[in-house]
C-alpha positions in Angstrom: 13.9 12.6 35.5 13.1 11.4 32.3 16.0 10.2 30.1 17.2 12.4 27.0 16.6 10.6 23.7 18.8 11.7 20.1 17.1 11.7 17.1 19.6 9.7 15.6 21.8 7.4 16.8 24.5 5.1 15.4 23.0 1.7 15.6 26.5 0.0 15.1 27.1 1.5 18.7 23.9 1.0 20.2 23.7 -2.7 19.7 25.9 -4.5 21.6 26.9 -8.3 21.6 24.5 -9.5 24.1 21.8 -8.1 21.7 23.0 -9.3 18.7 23.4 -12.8 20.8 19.7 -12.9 21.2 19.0 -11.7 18.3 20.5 -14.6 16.1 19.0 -17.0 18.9 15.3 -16.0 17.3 16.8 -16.3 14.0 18.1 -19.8 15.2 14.7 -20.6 16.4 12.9 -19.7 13.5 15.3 -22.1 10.9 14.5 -24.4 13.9 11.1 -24.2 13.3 10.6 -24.3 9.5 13.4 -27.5 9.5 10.7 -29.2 12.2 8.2 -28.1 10.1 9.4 -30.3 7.1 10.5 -33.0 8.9 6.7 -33.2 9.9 6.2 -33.5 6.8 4.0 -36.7 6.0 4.9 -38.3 2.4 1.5 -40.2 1.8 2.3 -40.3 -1.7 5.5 -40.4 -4.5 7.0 -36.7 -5.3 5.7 -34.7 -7.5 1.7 -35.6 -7.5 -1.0 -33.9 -6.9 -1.2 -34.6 -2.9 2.2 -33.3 -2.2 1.4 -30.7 -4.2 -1.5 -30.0 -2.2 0.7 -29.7 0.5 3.4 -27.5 -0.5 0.5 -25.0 -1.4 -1.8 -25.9 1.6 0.0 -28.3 4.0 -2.6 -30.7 3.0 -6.0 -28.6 4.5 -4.8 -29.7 8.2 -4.3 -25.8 9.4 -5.2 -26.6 13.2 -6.4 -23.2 15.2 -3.1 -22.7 16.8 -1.4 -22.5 13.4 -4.0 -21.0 11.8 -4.0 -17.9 14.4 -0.1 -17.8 14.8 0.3 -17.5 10.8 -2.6 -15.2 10.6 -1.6 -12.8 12.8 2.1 -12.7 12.1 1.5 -12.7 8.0 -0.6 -9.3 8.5 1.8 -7.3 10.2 4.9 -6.9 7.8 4.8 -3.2 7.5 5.6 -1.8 10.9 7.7 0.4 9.9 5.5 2.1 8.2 2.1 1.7 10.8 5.0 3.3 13.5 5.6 6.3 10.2 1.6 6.8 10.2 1.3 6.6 14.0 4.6 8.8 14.5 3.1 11.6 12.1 -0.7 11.5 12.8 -1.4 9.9 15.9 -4.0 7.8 16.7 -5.9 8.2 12.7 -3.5 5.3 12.8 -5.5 3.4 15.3 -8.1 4.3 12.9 -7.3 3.6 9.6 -4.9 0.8 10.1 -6.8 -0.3 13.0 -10.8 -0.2 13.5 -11.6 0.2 9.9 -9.7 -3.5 8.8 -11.7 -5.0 12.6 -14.6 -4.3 10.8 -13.9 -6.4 7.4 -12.0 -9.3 9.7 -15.2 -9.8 11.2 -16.9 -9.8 8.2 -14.8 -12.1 6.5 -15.4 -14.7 9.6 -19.2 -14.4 9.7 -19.9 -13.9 6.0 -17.6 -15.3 3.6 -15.6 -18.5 5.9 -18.6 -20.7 4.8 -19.2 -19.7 1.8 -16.1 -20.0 -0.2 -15.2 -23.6 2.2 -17.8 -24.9 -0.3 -15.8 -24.6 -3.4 -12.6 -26.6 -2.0 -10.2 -23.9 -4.2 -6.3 -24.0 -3.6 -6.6 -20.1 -4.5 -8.4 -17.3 -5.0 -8.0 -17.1 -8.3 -9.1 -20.2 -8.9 -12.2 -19.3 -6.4 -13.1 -17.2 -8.7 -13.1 -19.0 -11.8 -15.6 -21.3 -10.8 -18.0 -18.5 -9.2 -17.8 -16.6 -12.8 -15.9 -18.1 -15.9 -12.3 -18.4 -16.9 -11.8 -14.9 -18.2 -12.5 -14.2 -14.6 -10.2 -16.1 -13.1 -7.1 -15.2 -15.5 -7.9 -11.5 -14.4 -8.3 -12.0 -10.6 -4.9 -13.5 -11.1 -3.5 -10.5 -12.6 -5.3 -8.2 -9.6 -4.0 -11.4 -7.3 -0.6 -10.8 -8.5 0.2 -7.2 -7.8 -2.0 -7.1 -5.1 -0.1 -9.6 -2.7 3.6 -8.6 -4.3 5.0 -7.7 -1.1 6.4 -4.6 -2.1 5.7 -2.7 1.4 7.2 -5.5 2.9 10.7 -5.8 0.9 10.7 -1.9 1.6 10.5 -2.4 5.1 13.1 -5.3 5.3 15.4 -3.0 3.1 14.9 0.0 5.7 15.5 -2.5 8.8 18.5 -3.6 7.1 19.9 -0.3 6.2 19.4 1.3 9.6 21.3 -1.2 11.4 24.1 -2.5 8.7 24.0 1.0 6.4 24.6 0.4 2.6 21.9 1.1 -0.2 18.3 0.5 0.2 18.6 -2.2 -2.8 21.5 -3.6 -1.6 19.7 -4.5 1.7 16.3 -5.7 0.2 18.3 -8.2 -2.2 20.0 -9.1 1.7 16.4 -9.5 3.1 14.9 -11.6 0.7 17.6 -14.3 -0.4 16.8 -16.0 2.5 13.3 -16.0 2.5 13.2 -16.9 -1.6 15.3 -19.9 -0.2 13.6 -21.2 2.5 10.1 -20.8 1.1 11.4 -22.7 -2.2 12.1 -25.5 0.2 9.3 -26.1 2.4 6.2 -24.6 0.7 3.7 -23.3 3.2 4.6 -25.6 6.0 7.7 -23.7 5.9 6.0 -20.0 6.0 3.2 -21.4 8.7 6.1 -22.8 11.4 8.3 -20.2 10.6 5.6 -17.7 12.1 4.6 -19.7 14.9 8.0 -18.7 16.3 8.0 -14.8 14.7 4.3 -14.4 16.2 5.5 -14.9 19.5 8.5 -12.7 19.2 6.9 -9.9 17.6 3.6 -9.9 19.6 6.2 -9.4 22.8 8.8 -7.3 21.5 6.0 -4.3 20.4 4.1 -5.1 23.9 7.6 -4.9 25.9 7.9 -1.2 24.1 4.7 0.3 25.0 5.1 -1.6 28.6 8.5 0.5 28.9 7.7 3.6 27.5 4.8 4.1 29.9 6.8 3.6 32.8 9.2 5.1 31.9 7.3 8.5 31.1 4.0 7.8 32.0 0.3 7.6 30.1 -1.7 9.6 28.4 -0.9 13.0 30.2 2.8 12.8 29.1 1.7 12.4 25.3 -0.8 14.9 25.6 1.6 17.4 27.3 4.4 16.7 24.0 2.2 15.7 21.1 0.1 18.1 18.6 -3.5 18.2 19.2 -4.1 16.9 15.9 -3.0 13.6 17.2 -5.7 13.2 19.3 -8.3 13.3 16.5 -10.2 10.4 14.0 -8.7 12.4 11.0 -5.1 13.2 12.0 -5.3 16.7 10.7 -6.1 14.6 7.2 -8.9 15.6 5.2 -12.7 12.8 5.9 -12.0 11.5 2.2 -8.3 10.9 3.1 -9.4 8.5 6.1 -12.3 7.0 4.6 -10.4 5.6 1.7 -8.5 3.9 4.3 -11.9 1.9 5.0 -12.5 0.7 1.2 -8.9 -0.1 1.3 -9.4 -2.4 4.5 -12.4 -3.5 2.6 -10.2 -5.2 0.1 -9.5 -8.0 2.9 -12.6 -9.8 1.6 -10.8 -10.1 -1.7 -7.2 -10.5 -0.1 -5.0 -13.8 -1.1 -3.6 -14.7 2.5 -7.0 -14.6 4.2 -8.6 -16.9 1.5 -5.5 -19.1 1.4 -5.6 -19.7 5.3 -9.1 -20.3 5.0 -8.8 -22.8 2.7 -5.9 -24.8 4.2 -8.0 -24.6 7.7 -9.1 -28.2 9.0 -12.5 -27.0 8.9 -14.7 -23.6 8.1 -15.1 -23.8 11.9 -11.5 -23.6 12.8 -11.2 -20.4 10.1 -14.4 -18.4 11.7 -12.7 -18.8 15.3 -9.7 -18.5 14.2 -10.1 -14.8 12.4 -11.9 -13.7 15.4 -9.3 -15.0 17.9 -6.5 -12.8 15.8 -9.2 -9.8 15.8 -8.8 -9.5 19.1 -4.7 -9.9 19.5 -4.6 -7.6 16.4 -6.5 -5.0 18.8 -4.1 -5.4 21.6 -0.8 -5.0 18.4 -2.6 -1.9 17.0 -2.5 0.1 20.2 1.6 -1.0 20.9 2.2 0.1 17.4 0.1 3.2 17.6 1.5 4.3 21.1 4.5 3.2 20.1 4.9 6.2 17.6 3.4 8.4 19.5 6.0 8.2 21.7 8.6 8.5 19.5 7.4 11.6 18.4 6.9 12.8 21.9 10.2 11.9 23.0 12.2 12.4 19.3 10.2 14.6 17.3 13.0 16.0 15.2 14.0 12.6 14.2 13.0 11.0 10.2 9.3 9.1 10.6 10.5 5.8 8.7 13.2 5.4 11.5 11.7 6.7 14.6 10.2 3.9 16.3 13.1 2.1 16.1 15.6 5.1 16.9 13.3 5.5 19.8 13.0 1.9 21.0 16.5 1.2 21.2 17.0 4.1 23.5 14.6 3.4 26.0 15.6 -0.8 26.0 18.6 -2.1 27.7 21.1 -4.1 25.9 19.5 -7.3 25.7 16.4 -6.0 25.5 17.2 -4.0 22.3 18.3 -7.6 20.4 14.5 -8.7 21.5 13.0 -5.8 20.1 15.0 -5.8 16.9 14.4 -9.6 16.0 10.7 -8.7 17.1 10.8 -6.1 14.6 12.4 -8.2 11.9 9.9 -11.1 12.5 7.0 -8.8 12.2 9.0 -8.0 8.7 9.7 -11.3 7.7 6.4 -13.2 8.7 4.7 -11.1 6.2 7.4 -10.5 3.3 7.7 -14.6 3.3 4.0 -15.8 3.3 3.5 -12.4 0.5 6.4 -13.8 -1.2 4.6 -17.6 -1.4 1.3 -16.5 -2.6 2.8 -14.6 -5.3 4.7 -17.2 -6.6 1.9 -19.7 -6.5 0.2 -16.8 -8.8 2.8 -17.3 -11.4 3.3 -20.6 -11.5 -0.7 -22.0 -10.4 -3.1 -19.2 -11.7 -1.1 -17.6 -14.5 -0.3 -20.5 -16.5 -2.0 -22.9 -19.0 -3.6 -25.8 -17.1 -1.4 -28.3 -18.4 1.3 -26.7 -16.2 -0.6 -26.5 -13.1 0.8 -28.6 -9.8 4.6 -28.7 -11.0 7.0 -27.9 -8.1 9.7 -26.6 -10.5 7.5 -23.8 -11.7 5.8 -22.8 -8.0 10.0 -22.1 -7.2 10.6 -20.3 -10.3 7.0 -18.2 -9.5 8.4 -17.6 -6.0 12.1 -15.9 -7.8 9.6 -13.8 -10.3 7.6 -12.5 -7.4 10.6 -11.3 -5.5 12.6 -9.5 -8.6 9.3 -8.0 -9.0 9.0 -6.7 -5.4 12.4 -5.3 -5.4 11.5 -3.8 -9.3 8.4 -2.2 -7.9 9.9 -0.8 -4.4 12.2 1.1 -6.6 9.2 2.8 -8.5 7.7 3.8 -5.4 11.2 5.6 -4.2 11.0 3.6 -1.1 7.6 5.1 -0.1 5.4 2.0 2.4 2.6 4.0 2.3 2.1 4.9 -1.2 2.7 0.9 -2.4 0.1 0.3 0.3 -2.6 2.7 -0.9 -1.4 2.0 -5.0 -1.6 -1.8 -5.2 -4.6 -1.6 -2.7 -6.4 0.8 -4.0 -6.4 -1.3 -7.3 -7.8 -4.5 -5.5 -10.5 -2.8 -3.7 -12.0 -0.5 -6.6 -12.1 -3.2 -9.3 -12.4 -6.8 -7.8 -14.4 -6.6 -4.0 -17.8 -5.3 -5.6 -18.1 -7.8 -8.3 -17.0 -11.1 -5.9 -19.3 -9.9 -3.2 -22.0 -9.8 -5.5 -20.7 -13.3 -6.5 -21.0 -14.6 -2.7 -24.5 -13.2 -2.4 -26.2 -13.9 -5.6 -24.4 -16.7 -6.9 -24.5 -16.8 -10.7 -25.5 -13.1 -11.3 -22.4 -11.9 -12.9 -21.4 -13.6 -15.8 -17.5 -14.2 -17.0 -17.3 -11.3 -19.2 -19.6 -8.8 -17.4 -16.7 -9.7 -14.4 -13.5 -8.9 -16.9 -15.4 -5.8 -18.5 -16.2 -4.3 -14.9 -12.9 -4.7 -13.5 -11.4 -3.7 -16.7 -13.2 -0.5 -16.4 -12.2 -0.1 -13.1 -8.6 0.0 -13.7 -9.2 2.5 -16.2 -10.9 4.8 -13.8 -8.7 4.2 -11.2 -5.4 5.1 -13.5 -7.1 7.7 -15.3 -8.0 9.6 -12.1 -4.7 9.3 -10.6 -2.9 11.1 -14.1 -6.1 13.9 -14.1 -4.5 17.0 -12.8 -7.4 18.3 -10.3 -8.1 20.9 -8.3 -10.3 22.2 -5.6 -12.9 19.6 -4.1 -12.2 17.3 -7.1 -8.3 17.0 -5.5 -9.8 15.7 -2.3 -11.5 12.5 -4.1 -9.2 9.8 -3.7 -9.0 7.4 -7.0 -10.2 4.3 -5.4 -13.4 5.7 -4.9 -13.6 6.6 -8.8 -12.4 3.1 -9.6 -15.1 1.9 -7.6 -17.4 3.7 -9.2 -16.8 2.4 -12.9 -16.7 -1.4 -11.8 -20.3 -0.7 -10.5 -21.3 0.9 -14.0 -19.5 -1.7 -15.5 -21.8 -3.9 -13.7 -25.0 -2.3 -14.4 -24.5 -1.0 -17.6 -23.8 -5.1 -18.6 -26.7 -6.2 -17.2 -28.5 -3.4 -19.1 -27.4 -4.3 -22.2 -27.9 -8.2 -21.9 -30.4 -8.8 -19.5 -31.4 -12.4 -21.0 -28.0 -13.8 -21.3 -27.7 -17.1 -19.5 -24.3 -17.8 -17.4 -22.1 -20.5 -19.4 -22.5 -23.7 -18.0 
């Protein structure tokens, strides 16, 4: 007989001290980490030059594979809670759209862009930019950069972990979240966020495998979640319109304009290490993907009256045993935190590398204060969105993928096409499109085109009508 599940449960009862012992064990393990981490630390040269520098923002270039898959994987991962929401409410369209459609631009990314941008030795993409197209460029991709990798979805889902299991406001428990991480990652840099997920990689990897592992014996495969679920939840769309899933694929698309992928690339020991490496994580992200997605499903199968944002983890901790649950949760909260931390860095390095005047560039002091901006911000912003993973998701996104990835793919291909203010004017009109069609009241089929795919549309006019206008204008030198 199958076991009766309660769509809500108090998680104050539920967790008892075994699981809270091993939860703060992986907690333990992961200061453990990041402290071994720094003590690895090789000072070649005095404080505050350019090498250590180098390090705090790269660890030096020497990203071996191990590392380089183990912060990967764990840094893409962050919104669980919200994958298990999709997965909970539309099935396997997760599987789809959070799944096969971001495969694609991973594999694209290794075989296309790895050597290609390992040629210009950038610390960011920002910078990356800037010497593909101009300075104006640059200035703006840091603007995109910065929104972009604010890890809004991620201080959401920390908040909701947090609140679930403590109670209290959503605020209060995102402020609770992040102090740590703003701490720890003002500390150590990158070494800190890369050995820091070489612990939450493992734990998370297990703890979403150990659900689906349960949950299938427990009440079997496929014909159990046929037999409970909606039939809707069997197809590529979800019950969700085409346009609705296809925008999920120009969304994955902005991975080959995404800050942690070009930042791991271009601390890698070698282009080589980077191409395996993003096909190595491919392949366990496959394996995550259909935990994650199953996961849901079952929670709906089993719970279906409980709230989306909470049901995978309502469900898990009534089909774990105590001991088990603690796994799970710290799983949970590394998948969180592996993200929200490396998110946090990037943003930071935004402020304080791409943002300001040159002069300023490679001080310490001002990569911690970028690393305190990005964090109010991502608390700021998580408020504007009510809370809402999906929506910060698709909005800052959306913005990356309709007015950035057409003109720096152009870039890679035909090097020295676009010039420095053909780049700012197409993006620019890009974001105009993009807000513009997201304040248009609309109706009918013109309701069903999402906004990326008019932001899209004016970068590439941008583009063209640019090179139009001044054909015979030579790139600056």
């Amino acid at each position: 007989m199958n076991p009766t599940f309660q769509p809500v449960i108090s998680f104050a009862d539920a967790i008892t001290p075994l699981d809270w012992a091993v939860f703060i064990v992986v907690q333990i393990a992961t200061v453990g980490a990041v402290i071994y981490g720094h003590r690895r630390k090789r000072q070649t040269v005095a404080a505050g030059s350019q090498a250590t520098f180098l390090d705090l923002m790269l660890m030096g270039r020497q990203l071996t594979l191990p590392l380089f898959v183990a912060t990967l994987v764990a840094t893409w991962y962050g919104g669980i809670l919200g994958v298990t929401e999709i997965a909970f409410n539309f099935g396997i369209f997760n599987f789809v759209t959070q799944g096969i459609f971001w495969y694609l631009a991973y594999l694209l990314f290794a075989f296309f862009l790895v050597n290609r941008i390992s040629r210009y030795q950038a610390i960011t993409l920002p910078e990356l930019v800037e010497n593909m197209f101009g300075p104006r460029s640059g200035r703006l991709s840091a603007i995109f950069n910065f929104f972009n990798v604010l890890p809004v979805a991620y201080a959401i889902s920390i908040g909701l972990f947090l609140q679930v299991i403590l109670g209290g406001s959503l605020l209060t428990m995102m402020i609770l979240g992040l102090l740590p991480l703003v701490l720890y990652t003002m500390w150590g840099g990158f070494r800190a966020v890369v050995f820091s997920d070489l612990v939450q990689f493992g734990v998370m990897c297990s703890a979403v495998a150990l659900v689906f592992a349960v949950s299938v014996l427990t009440f079997g495969g496929l014909p159990f979640l046929h037999a409970h679920l909606p039939a809707a939840h069997f197809s590529v769309t979800g019950g969700n319109s085409w346009g609705t899933t296809f925008v999920w694929g120009f969304v994955a698309l902005a991975t080959l304009v995404d800050p942690s992928f070009y930042q791991r690339c271009f601390a890698a020991q070698s282009a080589r290490v980077a191409r395996r490496g993003i096909i190595i994580s491919t392949v366990i992200w496959f394996g995550f993907d259909i935990c994650t997605t199953a996961g849901g499903m079952y929670a709906r199968a089993v719970i279906p009256a409980a709230e989306a944002k909470q049901a995978y983890l309502i469900y898990a901790m009534q089909l774990l045993p105590p001991g088990l649950r603690g796994f799970m949760l710290a799983g949970v909260a590394a998948t969180i935190l592996s993200t929200l931390d490396a998110f946090l860095f990037i943003a930071g390095n935004t402020v304080s590398y791409d943002l300001v005047p040159k002069r300023w560039k490679g001080r310490v002091d001002l990569q911690r204060a970028g690393i305190v901006v990005a964090a109010v911000a991502s608390i700021g912003l998580a408020l504007v969105f009510d809370g809402s993973i999906r929506e910060a998701w698709k909005t800052l996104g959306s913005y990356a993928a309709a007015c950035l990835l057409l003109p720096v793919m152009v870039g890679h291909v035909w090097p020295g096409r676009i010039r420095d203010n053909q780049f700012v004017i197409a993006s620019l009109c890009g974001v105009v499109g993009t807000t513009a069609w997201r304040l248009i009241d609309r109706t009918g089929f013109w309701a069903e085109v999402d906004a990326l795919y008019i932001g899209a549309a004016c970068t590439a006019a941008g583009l063209a009508l640019y090179a139009i206008a001044r054909p015979h204008q030579p790139r600056p030198s």
